[in-house]
ROPA-536602 format. One record per residue: y, x, z of N, C-alpha, C, O, CB in turn. Coordinates in steps of 0.001 Angstrom, whole numbers, plus 500000, padded with zeros to 6 digits. Glycine has a CB too. Example, Ala and Ser with C-alpha at 12.3 -4.5 7.8 and 13.67 -1.06 7.14 Angstrom:
ROPA-536602
494310513190507800495500512300507800496700513200507800496681514236508465495527511308509046 497750512850507080498940513670507140500030512900507870501138513409508039499402514084505725 
//
This chain:
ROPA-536602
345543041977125675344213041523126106343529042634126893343905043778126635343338041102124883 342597042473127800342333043441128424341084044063127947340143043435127462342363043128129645 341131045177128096339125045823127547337862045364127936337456045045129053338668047297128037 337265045379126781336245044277127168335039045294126415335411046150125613336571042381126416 333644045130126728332950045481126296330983045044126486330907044016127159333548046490126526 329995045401126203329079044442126543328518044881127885328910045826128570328025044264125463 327312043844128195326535044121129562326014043397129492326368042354128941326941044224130788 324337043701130295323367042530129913323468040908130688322822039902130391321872043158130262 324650041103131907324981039599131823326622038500131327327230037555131828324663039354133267 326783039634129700327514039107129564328363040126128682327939041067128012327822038565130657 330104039547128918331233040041128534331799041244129630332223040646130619332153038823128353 331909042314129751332073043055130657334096043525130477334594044201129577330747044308130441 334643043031131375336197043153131194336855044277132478336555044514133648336934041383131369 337696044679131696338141045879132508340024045480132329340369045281131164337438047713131647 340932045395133207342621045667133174342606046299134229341681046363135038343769044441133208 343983046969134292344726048041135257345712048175134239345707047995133021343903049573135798 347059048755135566347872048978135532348470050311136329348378050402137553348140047994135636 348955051109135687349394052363136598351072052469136579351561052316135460348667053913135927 351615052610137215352898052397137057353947053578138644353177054182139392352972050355137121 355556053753138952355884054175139750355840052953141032355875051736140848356979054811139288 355773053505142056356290052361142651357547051757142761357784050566142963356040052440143586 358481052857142581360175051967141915359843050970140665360611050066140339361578053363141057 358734051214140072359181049907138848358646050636137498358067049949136656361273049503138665 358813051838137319358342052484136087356542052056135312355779053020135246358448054162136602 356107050950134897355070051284134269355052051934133597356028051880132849354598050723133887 354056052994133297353539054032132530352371053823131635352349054430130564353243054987133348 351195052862132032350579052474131599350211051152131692350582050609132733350074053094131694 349332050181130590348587049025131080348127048199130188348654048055129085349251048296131889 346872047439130666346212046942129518345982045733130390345849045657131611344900047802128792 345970044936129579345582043373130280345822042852131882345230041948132472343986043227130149 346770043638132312347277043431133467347571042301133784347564042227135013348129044029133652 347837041336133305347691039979134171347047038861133828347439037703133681348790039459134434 345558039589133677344427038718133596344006038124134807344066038875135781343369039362133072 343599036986135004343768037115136317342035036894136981341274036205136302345021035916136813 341547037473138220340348037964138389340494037221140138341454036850140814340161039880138016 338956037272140365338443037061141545338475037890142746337410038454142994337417036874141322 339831038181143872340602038975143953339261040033144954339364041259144895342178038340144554 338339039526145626337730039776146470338261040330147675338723039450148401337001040307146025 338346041385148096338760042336149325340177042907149201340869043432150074337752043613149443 340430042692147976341569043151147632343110042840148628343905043543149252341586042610146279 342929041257148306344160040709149303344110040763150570344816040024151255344450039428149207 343078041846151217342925042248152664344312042968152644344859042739153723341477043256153107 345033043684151908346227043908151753347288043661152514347901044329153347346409043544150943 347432042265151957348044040876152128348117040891153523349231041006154034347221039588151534 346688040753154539346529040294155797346990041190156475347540040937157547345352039950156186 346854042582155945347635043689156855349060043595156922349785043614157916347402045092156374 349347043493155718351174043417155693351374042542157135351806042907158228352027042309153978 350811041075156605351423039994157179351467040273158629352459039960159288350742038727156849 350124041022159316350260041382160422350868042709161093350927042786162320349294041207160665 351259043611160379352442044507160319353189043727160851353603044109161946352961045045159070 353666042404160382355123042019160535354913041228161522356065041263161953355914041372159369 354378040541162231353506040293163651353903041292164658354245040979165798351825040452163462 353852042471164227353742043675164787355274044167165133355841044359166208352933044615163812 355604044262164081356942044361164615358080042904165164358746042950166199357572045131163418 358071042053164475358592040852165188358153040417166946358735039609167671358076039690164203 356906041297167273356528041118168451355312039993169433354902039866170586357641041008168710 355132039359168054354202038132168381352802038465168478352054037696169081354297037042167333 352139040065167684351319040494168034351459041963168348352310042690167836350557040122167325 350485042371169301350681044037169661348999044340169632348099043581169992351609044469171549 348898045705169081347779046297168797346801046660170350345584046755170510348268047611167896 347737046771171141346879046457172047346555044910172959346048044900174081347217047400172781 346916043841172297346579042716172937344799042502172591344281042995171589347657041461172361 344114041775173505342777041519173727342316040281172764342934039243173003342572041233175270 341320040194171692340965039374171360339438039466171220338856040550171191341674039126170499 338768038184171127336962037963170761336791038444169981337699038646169175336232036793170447 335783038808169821334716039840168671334256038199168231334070037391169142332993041347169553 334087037763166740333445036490166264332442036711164604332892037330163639334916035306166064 331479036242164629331242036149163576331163034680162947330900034556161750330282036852163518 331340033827163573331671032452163474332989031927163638333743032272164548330985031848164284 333352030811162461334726030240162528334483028996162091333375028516161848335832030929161726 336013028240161949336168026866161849336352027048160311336780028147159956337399026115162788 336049025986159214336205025696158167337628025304158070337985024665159060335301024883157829 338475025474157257339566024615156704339149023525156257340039022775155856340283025135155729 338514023300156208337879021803155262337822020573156756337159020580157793335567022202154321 338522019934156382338274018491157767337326018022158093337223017169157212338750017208157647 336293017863158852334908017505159258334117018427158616333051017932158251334464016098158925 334278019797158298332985020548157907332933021424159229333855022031159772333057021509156333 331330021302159670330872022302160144331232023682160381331226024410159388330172022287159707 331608024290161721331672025800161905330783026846161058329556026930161003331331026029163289 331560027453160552329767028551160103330261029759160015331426030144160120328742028300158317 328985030509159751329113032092160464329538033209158857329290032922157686327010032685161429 329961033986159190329857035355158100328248035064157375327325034465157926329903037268159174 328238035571156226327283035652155184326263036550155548326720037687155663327855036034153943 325043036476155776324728037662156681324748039128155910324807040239156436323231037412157328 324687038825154638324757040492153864326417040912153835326850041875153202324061040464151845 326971040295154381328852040276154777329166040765155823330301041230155925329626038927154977 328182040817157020328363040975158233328199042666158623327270043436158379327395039992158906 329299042855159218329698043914159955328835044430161289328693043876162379330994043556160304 328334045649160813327215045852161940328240046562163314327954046425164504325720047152161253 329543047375162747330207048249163461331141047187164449332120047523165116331024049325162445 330560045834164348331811044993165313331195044800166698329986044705166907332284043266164669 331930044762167403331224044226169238330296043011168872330371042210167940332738043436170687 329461043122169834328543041512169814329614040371169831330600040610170528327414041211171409 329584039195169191330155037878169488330062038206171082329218038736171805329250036406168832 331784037431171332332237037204172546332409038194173577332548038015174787331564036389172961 332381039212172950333100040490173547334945040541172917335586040149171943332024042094172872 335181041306174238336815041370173653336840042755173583336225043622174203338198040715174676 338386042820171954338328044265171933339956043904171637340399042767171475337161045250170721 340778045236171608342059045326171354342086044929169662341187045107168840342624046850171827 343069044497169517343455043792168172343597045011167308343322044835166121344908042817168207 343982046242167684344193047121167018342789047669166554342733048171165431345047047925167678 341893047626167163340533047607166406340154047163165190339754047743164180339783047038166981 340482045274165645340067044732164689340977044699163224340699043936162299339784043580165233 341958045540163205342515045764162338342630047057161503343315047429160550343313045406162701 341347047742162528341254048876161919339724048610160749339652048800159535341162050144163230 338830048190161575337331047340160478337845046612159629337228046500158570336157046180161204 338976045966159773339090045257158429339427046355157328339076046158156164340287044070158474 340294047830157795340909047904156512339901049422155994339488049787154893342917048065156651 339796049965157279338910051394156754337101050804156058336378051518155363338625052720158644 336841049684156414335503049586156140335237047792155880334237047074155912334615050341157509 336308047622155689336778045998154993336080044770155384335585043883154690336553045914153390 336168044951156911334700043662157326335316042642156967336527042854156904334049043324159092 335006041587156693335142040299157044335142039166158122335444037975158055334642040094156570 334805039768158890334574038986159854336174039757161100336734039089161969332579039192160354 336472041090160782337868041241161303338511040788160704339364040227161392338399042255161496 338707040620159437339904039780158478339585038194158882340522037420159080339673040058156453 338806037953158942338897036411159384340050036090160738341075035408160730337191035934159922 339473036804161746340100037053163561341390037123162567341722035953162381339541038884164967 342185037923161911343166038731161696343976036960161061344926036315161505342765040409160524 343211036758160106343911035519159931343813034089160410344408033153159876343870035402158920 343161034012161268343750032712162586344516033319163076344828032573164003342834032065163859 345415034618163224346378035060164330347407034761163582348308034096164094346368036557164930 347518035210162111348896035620161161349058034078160623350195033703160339348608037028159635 348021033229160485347768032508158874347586032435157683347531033535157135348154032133158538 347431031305156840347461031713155730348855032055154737349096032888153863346711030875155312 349811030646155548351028030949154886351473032106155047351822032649153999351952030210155165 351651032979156425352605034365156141351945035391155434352524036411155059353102035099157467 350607035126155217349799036128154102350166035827152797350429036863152186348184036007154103 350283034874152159350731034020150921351780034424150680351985034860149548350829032623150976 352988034423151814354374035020151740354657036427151447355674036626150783354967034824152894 353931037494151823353583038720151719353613039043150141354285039827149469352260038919152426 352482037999149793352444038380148537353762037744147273354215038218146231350964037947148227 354047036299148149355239036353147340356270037357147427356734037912146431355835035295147499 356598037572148504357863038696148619357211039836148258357747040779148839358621038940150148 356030040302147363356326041510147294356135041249145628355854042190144886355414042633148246 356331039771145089356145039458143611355030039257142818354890039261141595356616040264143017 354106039047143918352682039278143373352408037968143355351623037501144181351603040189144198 353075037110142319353236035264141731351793034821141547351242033751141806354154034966139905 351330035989141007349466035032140581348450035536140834347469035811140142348940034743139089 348803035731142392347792036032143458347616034869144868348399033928144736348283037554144016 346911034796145911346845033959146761345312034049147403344203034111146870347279032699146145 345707034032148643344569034128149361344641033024149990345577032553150635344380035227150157 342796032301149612343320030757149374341997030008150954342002028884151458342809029987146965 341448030729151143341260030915152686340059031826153414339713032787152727341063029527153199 339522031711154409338749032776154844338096033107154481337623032449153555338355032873155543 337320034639154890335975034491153853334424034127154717334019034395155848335755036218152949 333847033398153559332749032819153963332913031506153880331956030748154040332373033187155134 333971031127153657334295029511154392333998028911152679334798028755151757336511029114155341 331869028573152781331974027991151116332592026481151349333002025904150342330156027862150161 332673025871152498332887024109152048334393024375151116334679023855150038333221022686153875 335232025372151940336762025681151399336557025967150035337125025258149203337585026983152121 335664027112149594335238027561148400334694026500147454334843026700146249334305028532148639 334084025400147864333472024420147061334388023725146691334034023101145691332515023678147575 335977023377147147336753022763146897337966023555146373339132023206146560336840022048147831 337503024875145563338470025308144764339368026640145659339974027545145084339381023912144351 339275026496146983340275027501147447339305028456147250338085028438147417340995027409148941 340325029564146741339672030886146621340933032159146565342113031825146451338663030840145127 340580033429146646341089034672146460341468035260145183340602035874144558340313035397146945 342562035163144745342869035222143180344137036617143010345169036898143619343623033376142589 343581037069142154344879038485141628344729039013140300343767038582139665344764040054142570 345617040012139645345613040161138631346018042123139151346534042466140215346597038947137733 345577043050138018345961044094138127347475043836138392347750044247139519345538044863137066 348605043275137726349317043884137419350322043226139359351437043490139809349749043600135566 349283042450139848349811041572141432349330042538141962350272043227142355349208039944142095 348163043112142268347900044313143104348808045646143255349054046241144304346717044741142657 349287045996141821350241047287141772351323046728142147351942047459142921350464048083140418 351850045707141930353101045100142719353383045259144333354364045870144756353016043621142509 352479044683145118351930044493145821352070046184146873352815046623147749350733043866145127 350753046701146034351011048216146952352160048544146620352889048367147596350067049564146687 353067049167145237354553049647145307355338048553146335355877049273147175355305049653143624 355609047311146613355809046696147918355951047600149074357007047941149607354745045831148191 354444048031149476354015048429151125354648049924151022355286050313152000351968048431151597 354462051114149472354533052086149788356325052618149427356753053766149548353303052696149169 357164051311148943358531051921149229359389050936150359360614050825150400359410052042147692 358666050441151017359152049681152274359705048361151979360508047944152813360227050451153018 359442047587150941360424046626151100359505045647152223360349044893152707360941045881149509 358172045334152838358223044131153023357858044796154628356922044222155184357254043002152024 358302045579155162358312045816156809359098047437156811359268048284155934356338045828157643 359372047371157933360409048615158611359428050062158265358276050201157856360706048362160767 360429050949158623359673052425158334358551052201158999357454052087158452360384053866158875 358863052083160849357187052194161834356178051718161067355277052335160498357004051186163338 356520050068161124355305049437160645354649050239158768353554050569158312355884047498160578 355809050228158353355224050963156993354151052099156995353187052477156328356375051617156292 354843052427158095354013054006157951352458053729158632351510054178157988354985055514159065 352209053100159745351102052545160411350793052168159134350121053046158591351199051489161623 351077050912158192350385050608157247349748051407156397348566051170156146350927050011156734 350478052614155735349898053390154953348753054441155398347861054837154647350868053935154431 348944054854156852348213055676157713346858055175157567345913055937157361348711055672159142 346696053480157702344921053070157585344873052998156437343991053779156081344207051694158203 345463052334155284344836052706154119344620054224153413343900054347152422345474051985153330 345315055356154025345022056425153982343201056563154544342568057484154027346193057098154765 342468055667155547341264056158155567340535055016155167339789054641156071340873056765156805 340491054512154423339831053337154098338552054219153653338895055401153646340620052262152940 337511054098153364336079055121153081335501054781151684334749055428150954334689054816154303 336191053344151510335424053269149883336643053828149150337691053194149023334891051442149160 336396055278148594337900055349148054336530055816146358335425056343146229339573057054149130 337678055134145382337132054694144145338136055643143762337987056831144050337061053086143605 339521055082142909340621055186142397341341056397142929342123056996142190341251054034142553 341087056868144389341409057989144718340649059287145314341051060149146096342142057667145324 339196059088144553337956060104144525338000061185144353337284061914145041337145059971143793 338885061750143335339479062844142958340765063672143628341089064811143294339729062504141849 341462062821144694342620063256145040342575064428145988341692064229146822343305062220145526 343308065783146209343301066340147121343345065818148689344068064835148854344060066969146780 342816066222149619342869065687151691344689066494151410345563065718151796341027067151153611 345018067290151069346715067344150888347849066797150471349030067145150493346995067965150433 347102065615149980348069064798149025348084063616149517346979063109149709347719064688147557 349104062947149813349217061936150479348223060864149558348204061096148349350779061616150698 347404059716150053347103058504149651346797057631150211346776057621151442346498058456149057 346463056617149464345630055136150660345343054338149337345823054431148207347011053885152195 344522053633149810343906052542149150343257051076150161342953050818151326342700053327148343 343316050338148655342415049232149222341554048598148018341985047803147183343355048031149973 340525049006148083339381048184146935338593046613147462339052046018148437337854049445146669 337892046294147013337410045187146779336213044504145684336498044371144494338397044783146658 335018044142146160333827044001145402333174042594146072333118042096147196332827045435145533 332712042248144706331390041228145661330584041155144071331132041441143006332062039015146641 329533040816144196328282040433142442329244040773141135329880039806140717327692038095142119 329389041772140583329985041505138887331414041401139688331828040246139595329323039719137676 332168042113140332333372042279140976333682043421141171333434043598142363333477041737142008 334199044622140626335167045309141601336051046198141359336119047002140430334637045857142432 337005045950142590338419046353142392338989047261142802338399047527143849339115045687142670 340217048327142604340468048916143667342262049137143649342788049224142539339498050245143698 342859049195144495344287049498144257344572050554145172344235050510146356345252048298144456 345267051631144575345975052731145035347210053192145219348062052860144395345703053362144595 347615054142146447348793054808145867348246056673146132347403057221146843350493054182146887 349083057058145304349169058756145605350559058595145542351320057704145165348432060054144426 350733060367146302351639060815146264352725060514147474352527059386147926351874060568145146 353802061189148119354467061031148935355483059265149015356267058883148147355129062347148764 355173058616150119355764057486150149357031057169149300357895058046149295355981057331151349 357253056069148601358735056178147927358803055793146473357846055987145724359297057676147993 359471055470146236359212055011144453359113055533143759358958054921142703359847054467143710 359102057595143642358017058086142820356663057956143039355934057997142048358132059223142703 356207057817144055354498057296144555354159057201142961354990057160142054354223055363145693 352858057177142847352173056731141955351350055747142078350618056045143022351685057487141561 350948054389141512350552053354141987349503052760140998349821052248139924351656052569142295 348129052883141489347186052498140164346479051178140781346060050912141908345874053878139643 346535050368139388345229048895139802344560049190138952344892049625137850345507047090139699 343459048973139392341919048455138427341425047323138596341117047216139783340623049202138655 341117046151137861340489044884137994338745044740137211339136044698136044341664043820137258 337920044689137149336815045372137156335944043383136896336108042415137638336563046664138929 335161043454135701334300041590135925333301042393134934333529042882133827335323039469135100 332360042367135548330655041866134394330037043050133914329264043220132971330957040878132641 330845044353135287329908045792134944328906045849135696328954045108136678330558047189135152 327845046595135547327240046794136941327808047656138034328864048208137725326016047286136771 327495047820138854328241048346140126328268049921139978329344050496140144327436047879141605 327051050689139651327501052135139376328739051963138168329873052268138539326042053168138785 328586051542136904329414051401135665330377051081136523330814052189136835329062050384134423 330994050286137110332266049863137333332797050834138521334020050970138553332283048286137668 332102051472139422332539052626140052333255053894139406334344054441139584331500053023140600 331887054172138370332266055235137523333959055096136296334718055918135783330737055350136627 333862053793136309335184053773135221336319053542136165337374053727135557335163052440133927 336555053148137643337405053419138381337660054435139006338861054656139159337411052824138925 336496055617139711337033056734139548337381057679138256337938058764138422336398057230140222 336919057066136606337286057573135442339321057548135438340233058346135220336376056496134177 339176056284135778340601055772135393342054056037136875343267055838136812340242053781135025 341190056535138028341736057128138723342133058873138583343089059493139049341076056726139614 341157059262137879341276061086137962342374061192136515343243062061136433339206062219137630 342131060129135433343013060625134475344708059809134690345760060377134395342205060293132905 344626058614135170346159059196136087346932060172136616348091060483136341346269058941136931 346081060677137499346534061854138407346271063009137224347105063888137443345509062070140048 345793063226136538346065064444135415347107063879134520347371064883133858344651064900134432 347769063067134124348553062418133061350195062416133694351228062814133157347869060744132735 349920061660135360351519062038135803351549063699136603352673064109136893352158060618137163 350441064536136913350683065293137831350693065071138965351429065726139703351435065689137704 349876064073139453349803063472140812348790064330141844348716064227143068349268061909140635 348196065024141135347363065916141850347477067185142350346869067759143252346560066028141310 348644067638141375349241068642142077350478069155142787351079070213142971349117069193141546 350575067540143172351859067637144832351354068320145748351966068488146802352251066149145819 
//
């Protein structure tokens, strides 16, 4: 069961999983509880478009619209825009074009939404879905864009569990689900992602990357340290019903005593 404890709106639940990326768990508590994945499976959208990337169907420098508006998945619902407290101030005005490699950089260093949207009308949903199957991450799914509530009102949503996230990154950081290039591009932006939680403590010498994820009574973060490869070290945190400093503070808690427990800090 995973740790649970109080908060004034509620049951406050905490799982993670720390494990190698070859496969070694080391630690874990309620790891496949399964949670409201938020930003997390931005992951997902990178892989999928990694492999875009190398298959050739997309290139980082091809030209696409700057949008804060999209089409619903839902059949006869209305276009509608990013959430406005969602919205990305660092993007071009609507209907400016920028290289794709941009917009794949806002999605992952500073997690807009409104680049992950662009990112997935290019890839889809299925080869994002696939991502996560092939990298074993069974009870997870990114179930469609964000913002899109008519989709949301009808159940599709963003779903993961600690123990799909650590899957997931050991995936990206011992290569199984794209080639060295693309691998390494992959790990290079989550190396600057800026909300770093889980890897707060880590030396600028030590290899890492991350990808977290938050929205109300949400948040998440998944990591790797350490040199690419299946000793990597690979931490999830799944985070419901703290407040936002509390749930910061127990993910960089549960990030620094990893890295003191395997020695991850002093590669």
């Amino acid at each position: 069961m995973p740790t649970t404890g109080t908060h004034s709106d509620g049951v406050a639940v905490v799982s993670y999983q720390v494990r190698r990326a070859g496969g070694a768990v080391l630690a874990a508590r309620g790891a496949d509880e399964p949670y409201y994945a938020a930003s997390t499976v931005k992951l997902a959208v990178l892989v999928a478009a990694a492999r875009g990337l190398e298959a050739g169907t997309l290139s980082l420098d091809q030209k696409v619209v700057s949008t804060d508006t999209f089409s619903s998945q839902v059949p006869g619902a209305p276009d509608y825009r990013i959430e406005p407290d969602d919205l990305d101030d660092g993007m071009p005005a609507p209907g400016t074009t920028m290289p794709l490699g941009d917009v794949l950089e806002r999605m992952v260093v500073v997690s807009s939404n409104e680049a992950t949207n662009m990112v997935i009308e290019l890839v889809g949903l299925p080869a994002t879905n696939r991502v996560l199957q092939d990298a074993g991450a069974t009870s997870s799914v990114v179930g469609r864009k964000y913002s899109d509530l008519e989709a949301e009102a009808r159940g599709a949503t963003h779903r993961t569990t600690a123990a799909d996230l650590a899957a997931l990154m050991s995936a990206v950081v011992t290569g199984r689900l794209t080639g060295p290039e693309a691998t390494s591009w992959t790990l290079e932006l989550l190396g600057r992602q800026t909300d770093r939680q889980l890897t707060a403590s880590v030396p600028d010498h030590v290899p890492h990357g991350s990808k977290s994820g938050w929205v109300d009574g949400i948040r998440h973060d998944v990591a790797f340290v350490g040199p690419p490869g299946p000793d990597a070290l690979v931490v999830a945190v799944c985070t419901r019903g703290y407040a936002e400093s509390d749930a910061e503070e127990l993910l960089r808690a549960v990030g620094a005593l990893a890295l003191d427990l395997t020695g991850a800090r002093e590669r």
